[in-house]
N, C-alpha and C positions, 0 to 999 in steps of 0.2 A: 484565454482561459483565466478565471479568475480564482479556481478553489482545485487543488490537488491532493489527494488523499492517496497515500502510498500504505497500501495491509503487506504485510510480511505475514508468508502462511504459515496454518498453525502448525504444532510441535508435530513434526515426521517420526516416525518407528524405524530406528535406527538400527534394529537386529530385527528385520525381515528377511524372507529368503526371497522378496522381491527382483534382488537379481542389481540391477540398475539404481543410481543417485536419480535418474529420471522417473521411477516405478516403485519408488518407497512411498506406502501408504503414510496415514496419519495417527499416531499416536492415539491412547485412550484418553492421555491428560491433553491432544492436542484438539479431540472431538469436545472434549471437555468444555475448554476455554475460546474457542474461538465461538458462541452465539453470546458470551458476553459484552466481546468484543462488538457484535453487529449489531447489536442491541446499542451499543453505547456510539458505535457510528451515525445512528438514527438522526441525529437532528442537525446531522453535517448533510442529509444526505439532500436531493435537490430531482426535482421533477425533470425527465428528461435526461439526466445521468447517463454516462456509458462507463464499463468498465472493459478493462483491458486485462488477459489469465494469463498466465504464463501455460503452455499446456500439460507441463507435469502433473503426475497423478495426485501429490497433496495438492499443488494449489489449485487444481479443478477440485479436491473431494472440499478446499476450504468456502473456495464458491459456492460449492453444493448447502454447505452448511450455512453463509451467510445469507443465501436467495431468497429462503421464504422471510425473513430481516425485511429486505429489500426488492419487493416485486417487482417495483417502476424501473428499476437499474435495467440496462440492456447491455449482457455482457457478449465480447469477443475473445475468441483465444487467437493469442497473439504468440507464436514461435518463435521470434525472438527476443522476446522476454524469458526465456530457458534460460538461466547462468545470465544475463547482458549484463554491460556494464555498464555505468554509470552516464560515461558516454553516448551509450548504446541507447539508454531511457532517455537522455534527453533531445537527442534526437527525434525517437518515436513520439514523445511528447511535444515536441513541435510539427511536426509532420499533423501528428492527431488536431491541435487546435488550429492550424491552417485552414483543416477541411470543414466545408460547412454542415455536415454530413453529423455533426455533433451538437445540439441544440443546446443543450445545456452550457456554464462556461465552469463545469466541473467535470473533472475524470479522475477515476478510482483507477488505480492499478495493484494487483495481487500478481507479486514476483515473489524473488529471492535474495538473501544476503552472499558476498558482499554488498551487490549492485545497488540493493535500497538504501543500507545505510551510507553508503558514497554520494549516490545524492543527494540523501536529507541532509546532508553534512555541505554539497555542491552547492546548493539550491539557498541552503537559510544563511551562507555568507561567511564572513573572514574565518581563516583558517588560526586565528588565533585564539579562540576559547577551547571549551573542553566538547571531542567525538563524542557524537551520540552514536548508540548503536542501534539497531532493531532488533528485539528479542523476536522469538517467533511469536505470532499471533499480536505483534504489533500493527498497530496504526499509527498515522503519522497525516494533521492533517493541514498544510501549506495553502495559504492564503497569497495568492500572486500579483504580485501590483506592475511588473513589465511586462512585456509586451511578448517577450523569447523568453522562457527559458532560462537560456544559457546567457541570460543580460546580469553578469556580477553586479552591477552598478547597482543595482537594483534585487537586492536577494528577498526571498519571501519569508515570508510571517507565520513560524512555527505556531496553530492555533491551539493545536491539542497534542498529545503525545498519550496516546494512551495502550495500556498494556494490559493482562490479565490479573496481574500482582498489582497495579494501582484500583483495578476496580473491585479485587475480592478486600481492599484495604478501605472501600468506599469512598475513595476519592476518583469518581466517575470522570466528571469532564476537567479536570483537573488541565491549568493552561499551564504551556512549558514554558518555566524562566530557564532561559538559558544565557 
């Protein structure tokens, strides 16, 4: 796999009578911000693409909103990607580019936090500068030069970092110095 894009979905309705963390809708300001989001994933995005859902109700409703973005994308709901951890993703993320079964050598995954921000933090290398977080209706888009994963020796190349607040600031594709 050569291009990874991690979306953190958008801003959930945190006083619903939904009932369940698993069954919380999507906010107004979360329907909001996330087609700008998809819109500005557009030229990361790659013919043949798979995405990967978590099956909670926001990050299916955030699919729902990114798809007509991205018609060519072929998504899967993936159940464990619910809560996984960091661990967890990048397993499934090598599991995923093992199979041929993926044409593309990019994959989209639309999770949740902690687990996103632990591996964009795993994945881009030394533990000694400053955490990045994922806000909701982040994107995050990892340029991969090894072969695993999970190869430290070898961390990937944060391309873009992009959020709703850098793009209502017009700084669209703005690259992450980190």
């Amino acid at each position: 796999m050569k291009r990874l894009i991690l979306l953190r979905h958008a801003k959930s309705d945190l006083h619903t009578d939904a009932g369940s963390d698993f069954d919380r809708p999507l906010s107004e300001r979360g329907v909001n911000d996330l087609p700008m989001v998809a819109e500005a994933l557009l030229s990361f995005i790659v013919p043949g693409m798979q995405c990967l859902c978590s099956p909670a109700v926001r990050t299916q409703q955030t699919w729902a909103l990114a798809a007509p973005y991205w018609p060519h994308i072929e998504m899967h709901t993936q159940s464990s990607l619910y809560l996984a951890s960091a661990d967890e993703l990048v397993r499934l993320i090598e599991k995923k580019s093992s199979h041929t079964d993926c044409p593309a050598d990019c994959l989209m995954i639309i999770a949740h936090n902690p687990g996103l921000s632990q591996l964009l933090n795993h994945l881009t290398g030394p533990s000694d500068r400053p955490v990045i977080d994922m806000p909701t209706s982040c994107a995050a888009v990892l340029d991969i030069q090894a072969k695993r994963a999970s190869d430290k020796n070898c961390p990937a190349q944060l391309s873009a970092f992009i959020t709703p607040k850098s793009l209502k600031s017009g700084n669209m594709h703005a690259q992450a110095r980190i």
